[in-house]
C-alpha positions as CSV (number, residue, x, y, z in Angstrom):
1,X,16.1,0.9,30.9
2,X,12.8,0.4,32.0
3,X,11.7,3.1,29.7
4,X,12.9,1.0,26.6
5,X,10.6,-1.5,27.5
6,X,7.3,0.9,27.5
7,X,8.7,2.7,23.9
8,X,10.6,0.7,21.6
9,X,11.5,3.8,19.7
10,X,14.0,6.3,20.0
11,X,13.0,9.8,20.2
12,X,14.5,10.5,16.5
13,X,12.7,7.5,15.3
14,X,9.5,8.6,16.6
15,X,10.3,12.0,15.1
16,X,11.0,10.6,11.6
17,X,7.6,8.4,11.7
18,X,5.6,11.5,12.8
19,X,7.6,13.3,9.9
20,X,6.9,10.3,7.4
21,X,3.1,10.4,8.7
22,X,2.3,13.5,8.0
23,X,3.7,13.3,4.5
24,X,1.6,9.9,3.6
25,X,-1.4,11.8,5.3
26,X,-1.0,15.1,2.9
27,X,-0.7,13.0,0.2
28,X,-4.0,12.6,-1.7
29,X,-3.2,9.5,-3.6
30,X,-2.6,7.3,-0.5
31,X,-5.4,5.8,1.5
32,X,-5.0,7.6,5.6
33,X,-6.5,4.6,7.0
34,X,-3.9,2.8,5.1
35,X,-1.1,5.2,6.0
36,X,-2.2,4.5,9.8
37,X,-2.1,0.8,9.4
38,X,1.2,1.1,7.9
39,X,2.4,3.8,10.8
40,X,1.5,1.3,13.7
41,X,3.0,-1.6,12.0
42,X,6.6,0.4,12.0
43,X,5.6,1.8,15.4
44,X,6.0,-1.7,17.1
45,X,9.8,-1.4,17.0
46,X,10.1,-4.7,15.3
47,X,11.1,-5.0,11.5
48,X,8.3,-5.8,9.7
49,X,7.7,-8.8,7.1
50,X,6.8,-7.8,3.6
51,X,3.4,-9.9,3.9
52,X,2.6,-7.5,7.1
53,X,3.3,-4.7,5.0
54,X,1.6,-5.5,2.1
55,X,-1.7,-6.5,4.6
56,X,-1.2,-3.2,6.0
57,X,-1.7,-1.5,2.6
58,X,-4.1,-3.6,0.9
59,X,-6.2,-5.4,3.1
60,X,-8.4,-8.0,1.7
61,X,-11.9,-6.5,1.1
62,X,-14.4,-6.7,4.1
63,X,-15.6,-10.1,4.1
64,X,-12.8,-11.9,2.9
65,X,-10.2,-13.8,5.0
66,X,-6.3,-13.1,4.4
């Protein structure tokens, strides 16, 4: 039990994001840094809000506040 409580994610899971990760990061149309952004959001083992995952693809531009 105690090692739920250091990785939220199953082993399978964690398999399917590594998958999922590689596939945004080989695809030339999406941003990587916001493929990562997007990867550690669904890595916190907590469903994400569609604000969170809209800030995690298109972050205001530097400078500018959310």
């Amino acid at each position: 039990m105690a090692e739920q409580d250091t990785d939220p994610l199953s082993p399978t899971v964690t398999q399917v994001l590594d998958e999922y990760l590689a596939a945004l990061h080989g695809d030339n149309a999406i941003d990587n840094d916001a493929a990562d952004r997007l990867d550690s959001l669904l890595r916190t083992g907590k469903v994400p809000k569609p604000e969170q995952i809209d800030a995690a693809l298109f972050p205001p531009p530097e400078g500018e506040e959310p």
